[in-house]
C-alpha positions in Angstrom: 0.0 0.0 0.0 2.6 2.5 0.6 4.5 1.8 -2.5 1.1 2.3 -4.0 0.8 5.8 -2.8 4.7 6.2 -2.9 3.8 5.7 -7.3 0.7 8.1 -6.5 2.9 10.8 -5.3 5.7 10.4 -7.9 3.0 10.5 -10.7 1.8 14.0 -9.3 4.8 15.6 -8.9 5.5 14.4 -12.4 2.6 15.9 -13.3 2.7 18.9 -11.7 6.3 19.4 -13.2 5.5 19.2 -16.6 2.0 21.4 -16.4 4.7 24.2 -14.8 6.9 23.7 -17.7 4.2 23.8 -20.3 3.2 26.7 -18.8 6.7 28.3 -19.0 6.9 27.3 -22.6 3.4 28.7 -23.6 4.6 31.8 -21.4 8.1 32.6 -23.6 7.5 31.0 -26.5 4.3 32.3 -27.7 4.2 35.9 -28.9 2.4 38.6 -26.8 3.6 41.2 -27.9 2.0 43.6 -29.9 3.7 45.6 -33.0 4.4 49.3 -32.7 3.3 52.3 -34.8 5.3 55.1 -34.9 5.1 58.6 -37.2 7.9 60.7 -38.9 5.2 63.9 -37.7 2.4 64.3 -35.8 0.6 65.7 -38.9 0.3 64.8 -42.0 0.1 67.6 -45.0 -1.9 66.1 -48.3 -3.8 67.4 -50.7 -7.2 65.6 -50.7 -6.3 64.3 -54.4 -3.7 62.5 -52.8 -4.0 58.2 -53.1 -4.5 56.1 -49.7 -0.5 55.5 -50.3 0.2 59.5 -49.5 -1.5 58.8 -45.8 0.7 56.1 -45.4 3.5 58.7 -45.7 5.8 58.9 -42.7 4.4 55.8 -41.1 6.8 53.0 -39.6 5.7 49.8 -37.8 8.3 47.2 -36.2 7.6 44.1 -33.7 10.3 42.4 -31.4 9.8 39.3 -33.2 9.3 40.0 -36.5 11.1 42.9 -37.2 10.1 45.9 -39.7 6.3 46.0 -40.2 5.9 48.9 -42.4 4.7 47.4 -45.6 1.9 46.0 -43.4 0.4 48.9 -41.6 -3.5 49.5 -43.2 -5.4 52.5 -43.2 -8.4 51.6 -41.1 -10.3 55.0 -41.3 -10.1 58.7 -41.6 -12.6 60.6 -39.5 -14.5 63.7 -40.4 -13.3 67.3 -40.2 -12.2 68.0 -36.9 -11.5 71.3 -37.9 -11.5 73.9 -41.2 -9.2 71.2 -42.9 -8.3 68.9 -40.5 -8.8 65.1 -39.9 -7.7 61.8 -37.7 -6.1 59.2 -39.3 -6.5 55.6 -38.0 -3.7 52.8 -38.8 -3.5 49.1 -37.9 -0.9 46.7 -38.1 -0.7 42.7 -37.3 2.3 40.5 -36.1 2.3 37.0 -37.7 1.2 35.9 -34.3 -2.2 38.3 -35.1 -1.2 40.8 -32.4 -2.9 43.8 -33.5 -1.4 47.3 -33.3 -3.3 50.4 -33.7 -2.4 54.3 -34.0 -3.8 57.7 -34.9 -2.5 60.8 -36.0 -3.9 64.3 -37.8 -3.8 64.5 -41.4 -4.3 68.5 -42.8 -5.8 68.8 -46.1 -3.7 71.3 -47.7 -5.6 72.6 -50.7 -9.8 71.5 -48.8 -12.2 73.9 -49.9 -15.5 73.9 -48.0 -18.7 73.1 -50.5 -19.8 75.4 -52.7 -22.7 77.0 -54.7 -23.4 77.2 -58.1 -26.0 79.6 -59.4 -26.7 78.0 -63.6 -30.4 80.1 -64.1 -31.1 83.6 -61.5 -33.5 82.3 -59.1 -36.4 84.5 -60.8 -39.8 83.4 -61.1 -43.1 85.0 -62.1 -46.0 85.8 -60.1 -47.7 82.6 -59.2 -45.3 80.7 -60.7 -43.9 77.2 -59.0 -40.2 77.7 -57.2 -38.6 75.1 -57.9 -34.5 74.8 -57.4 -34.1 72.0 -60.3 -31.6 73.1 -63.0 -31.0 76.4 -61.1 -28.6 75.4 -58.8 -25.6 72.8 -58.3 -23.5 72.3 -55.3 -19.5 70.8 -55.5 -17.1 69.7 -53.2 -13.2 68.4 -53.8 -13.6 65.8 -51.9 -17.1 64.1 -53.0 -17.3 65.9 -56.5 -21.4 66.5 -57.4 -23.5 67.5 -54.3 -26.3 68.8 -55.6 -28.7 66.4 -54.5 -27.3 67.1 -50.8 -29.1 70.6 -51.5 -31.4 71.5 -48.5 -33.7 74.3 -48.0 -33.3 75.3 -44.4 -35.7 78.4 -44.8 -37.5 80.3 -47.1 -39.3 83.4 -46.6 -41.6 84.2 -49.9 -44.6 85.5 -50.7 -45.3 83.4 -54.2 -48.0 86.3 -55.3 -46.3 89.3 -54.1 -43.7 91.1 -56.2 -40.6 91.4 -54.2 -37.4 90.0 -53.3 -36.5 87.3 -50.6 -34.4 85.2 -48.8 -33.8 81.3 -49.4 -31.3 79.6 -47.4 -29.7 76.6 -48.4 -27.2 73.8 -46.5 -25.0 71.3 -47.8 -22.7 68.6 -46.4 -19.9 66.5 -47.5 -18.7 62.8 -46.8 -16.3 64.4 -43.9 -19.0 66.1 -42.0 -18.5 69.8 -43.4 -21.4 72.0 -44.1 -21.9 75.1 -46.3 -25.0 77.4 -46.0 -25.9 79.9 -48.1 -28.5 82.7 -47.8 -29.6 83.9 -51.7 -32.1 86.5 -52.7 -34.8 85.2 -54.8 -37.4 87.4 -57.1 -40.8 87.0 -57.6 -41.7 89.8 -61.0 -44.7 90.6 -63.0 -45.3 87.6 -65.7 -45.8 90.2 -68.5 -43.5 89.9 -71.7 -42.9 93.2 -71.3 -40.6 93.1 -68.2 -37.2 94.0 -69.6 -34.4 91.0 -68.5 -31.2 92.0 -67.0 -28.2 89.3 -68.0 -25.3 88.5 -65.6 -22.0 86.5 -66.6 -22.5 85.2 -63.4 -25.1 85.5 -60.2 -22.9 84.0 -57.3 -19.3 84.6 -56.9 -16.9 83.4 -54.5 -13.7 86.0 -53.2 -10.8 85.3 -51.1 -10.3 87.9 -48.5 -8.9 91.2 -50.0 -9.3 90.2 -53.4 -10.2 93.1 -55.7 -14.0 92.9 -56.9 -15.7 95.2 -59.4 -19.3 95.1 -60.3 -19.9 96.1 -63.4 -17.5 93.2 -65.3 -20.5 91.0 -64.2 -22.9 92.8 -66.6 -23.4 90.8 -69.9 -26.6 92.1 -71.2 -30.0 93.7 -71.1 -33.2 92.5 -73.3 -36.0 94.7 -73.3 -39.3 94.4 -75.5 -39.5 97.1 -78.4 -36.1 98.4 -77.6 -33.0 97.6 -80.2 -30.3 98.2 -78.4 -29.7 98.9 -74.3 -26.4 100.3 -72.9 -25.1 98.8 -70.7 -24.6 102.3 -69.2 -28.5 102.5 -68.9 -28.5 99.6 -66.1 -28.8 101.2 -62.5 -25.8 98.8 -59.8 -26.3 99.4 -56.4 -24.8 97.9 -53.3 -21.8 97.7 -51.8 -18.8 94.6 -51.5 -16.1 95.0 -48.7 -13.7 92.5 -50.3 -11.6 92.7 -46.7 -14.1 91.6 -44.9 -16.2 87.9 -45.1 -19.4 88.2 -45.2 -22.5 87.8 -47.8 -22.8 90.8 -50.0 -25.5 91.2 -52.7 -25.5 93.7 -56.0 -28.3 94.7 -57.6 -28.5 95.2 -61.6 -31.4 97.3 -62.2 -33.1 98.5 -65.7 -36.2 100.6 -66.4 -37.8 100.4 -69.9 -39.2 103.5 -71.3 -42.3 102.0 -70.7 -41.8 101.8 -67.0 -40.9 98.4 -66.3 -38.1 97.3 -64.0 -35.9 94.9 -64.7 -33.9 93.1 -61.9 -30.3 90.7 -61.5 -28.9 90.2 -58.0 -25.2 88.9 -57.5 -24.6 87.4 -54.5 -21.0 87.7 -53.5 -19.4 85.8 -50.7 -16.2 87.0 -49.3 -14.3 83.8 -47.8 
C-alpha cells in the first residue's frame, strides 16, 4: 500500500512538473507582444487628391519578433473634419502571431475647400409661378465631387404672389462632416413679356479675402421688349462689396424700360 501511494505521489509531482513547464513554454514561447506604430510627424500635410498611399507617408511599424512591419500597416479609417481642414487618421498593423497594433494621427488637407454653390439660371420666377430649385442650382465639393442632390432648403421666406425679393437659405454637407450654408435673394416679378431682362456673366461669386471685386465686369446684357439696343450704361448697380471683410454681400442690376418696367439681377458675393 505505501509503494502504492509512494507511485501516486511520484506521478503528481510528475505531473505537476510538466503542467509548470508547459506553462513556462506557452509563457516565452508564444508571442504577446504587440507591434508598434510610430510617425515621422504628428501631422500629415496632403492634398485631398492625394492616393490612400500618400497617408501612409511617414508611417513605420516594427515588432520584437518580426522585425520591420511597415509594408503591413493598413489605413483603417479617416474621420470627419475636426477642424477647417483637418482630420484623424487611423492605422492598424498585425504580427504573424495576429497581435494587432493600432495608432492615430492628424492629417491636414492642404488645398480643402469647403462646398460650394453654383448659381446656372437667377432664381427669378413670375407671379404665381412654381419655385422650384431643379436646373437652377448645383452644389461641388473636392472631396465628393457633385453634391447637388445634398441641397437643402433650411428656410424660405416668400410671398409666391407678391412682387418682391427674398431670402432662401440653403445647406449642404460633405462625406467628412463639413457643411456650407448659403443665404440667396430670390425674385418673384410681374409675368408680363414686357418686363425688360437683365443678364449677368455670373449671379454668385466666391472672393478670397482682399481680393479686388468690381461690379460692373459681371454685366453681360439687357433684353428689353420694343427696344434695339440697351447700354449697358443705362443699367442702374447698387450695393456695396467690402472685399476685406467675409461676409455675404448682394448687387443689384437694375433697368427701367421707357415704358416703365423694372428689370432686376442680384449677385450674390461671398467674401471667404
Amino acid at each position: 500500500m505505501k509503494k502504492i501511494k509512494s507511485i501516486v505521489w511520484i506521478v503528481l509531482a510528475v505531473v505537476a512538473v510538466a503542467f509548470a513547464a508547459s506553462e513556462i513554454y506557452l509563457y516565452t514561447a508564444v508571442d504577446r507582444t504587440a507591434p508598434v506604430i510610430r510617425f515621422d510627424s504628428d501631422i500629415l500635410l496632403t492634398s485631398v487628391e492625394g492616393a490612400e498611399d500618400q497617408l501612409l507617408a511617414g508611417v513605420r511599424a516594427s515588432d520584437d519578433r518580426d522585425g520591420d512591419l511597415t509594408g503591413e500597416i493598413l489605413v483603417s479609417g479617416v474621420s470627419r473634419l475636426i477642424s477647417s481642414n483637418t482630420a484623424s487618421v487611423t492605422y492598424l498593423v498585425f504580427d504573424r502571431a495576429g497581435n494587432m497594433a493600432s495608432a492615430s494621427r492628424l492629417v491636414e488637407y492642404t488645398d480643402y475647400k469647403k462646398p460650394s454653390f453654383e448659381i446656372l439660371k437667377p432664381l427669378i420666377y413670375s407671379l404665381g409661378e412654381p419655385v422650384t430649385l431643379r436646373d437652377h442650382l448645383v452644389a461641388t465639393d473636392v472631396i465628393d465631387g457633385d453634391l447637388t442632390k445634398e441641397i437643402r432648403i433650411i428656410s424660405m421666406d416668400i410671398s409666391f404672389n407678391v412682387e418682391g425679393v427674398y431670402s432662401l437659405t440653403l445647406q449642404v454637407t460633405n462625406s467628412v462632416g463639413d457643411t456650407a450654408r448659403l443665404t440667396l435673394p430670390l425674385v418673384i416679378r410681374s409675368a408680363s413679356s414686357l418686363v425688360p431682362t437683365v443678364e449677368l456673366s455670373r449671379y454668385l461669386v466666391y472672393l478670397k479675402t482682399g481680393e479686388s471685386f468690381q461690379a460692373d465686369r459681371y454685366l453681360r446684357s439687357v433684353i428689353c421688349p420694343g427696344v434695339q439696343s440697351v447700354p449697358l450704361s443705362d443699367v442702374q448697380i447698387d450695393g456695396l462689396v467690402d472685399p476685406d471683410t467675409p461676409g455675404t454681400y448682394r448687387v443689384s442690376y437694375n433697368y427701367t424700360s421707357p415704358s416703365g418696367w423694372l428689370g432686376t439681377a442680384i449677385l450674390t458675393v461671398v467674401v471667404e
